[in-house]
C-alpha positions in Angstrom: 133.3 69.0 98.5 135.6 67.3 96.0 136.9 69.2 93.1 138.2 66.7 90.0 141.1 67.8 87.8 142.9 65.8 84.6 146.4 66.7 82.8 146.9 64.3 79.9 146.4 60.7 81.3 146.7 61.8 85.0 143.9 62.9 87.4 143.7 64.4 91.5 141.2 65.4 93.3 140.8 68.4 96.1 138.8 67.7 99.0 137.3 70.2 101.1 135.7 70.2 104.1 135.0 71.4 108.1 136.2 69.5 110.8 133.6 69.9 113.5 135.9 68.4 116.1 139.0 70.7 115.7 137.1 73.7 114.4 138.6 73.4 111.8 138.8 74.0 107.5 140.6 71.1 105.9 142.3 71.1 102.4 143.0 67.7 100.9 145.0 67.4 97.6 145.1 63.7 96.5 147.7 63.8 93.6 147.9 61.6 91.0 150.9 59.5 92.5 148.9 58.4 95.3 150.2 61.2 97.8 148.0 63.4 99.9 148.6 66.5 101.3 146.4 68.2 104.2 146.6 71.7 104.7 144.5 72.9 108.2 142.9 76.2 109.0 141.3 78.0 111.6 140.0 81.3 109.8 137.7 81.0 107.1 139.4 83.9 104.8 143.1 82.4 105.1 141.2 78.9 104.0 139.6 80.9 101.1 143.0 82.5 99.9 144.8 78.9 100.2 142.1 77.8 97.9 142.3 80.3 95.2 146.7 80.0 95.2 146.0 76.3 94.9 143.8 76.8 91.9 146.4 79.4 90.7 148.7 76.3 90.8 146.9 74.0 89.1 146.2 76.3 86.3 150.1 76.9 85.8 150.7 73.1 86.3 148.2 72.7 83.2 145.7 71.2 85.4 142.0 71.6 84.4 138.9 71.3 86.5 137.2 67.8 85.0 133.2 67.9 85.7 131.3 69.2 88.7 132.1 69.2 92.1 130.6 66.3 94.2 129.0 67.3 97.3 129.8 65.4 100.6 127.3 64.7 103.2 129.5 64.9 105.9 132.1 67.4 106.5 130.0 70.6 106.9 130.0 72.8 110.1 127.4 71.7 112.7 127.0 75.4 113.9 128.1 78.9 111.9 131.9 79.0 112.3 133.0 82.1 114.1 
């Protein structure tokens, strides 16, 4: 999924999704300056509480969520992650 955020005149974007080759939950932060940031994990709960202090973050940063999430087609698990 990506997530769209503005502050003033700037904008990111957080993309999440499951890598089905690693087995793995991947956090992507494309910042305004053109940087990314990937963030890896393999249990669902610690990907989940990366999430919410991210969003923690954002909020203190004066970042605001900017219109709905857009759902990507790919990046899902193939099978019910253990």
């Amino acid at each position: 999924m990506l997530w769209f955020y503005s502050r003033d005149e700037e904008a990111l974007r957080v993309e999440t999704r499951y890598d089905n080759r690693t087995a793995e939950y991947v956090l992507i932060v494309h910042w305004s300056d053109g940087r990314q940031q990937e963030e890896r994990f393999t249990i669902g709960s610690h990907f989940r509480e990366r999430l919410v202090e991210l969003e923690i973050q954002l909020a203190a940063e004066r970042w605001a969520r900017s219109g709905p999430p857009a759902i990507l087609r790919d990046g899902w698990p193939d099978k019910r992650p253990v």
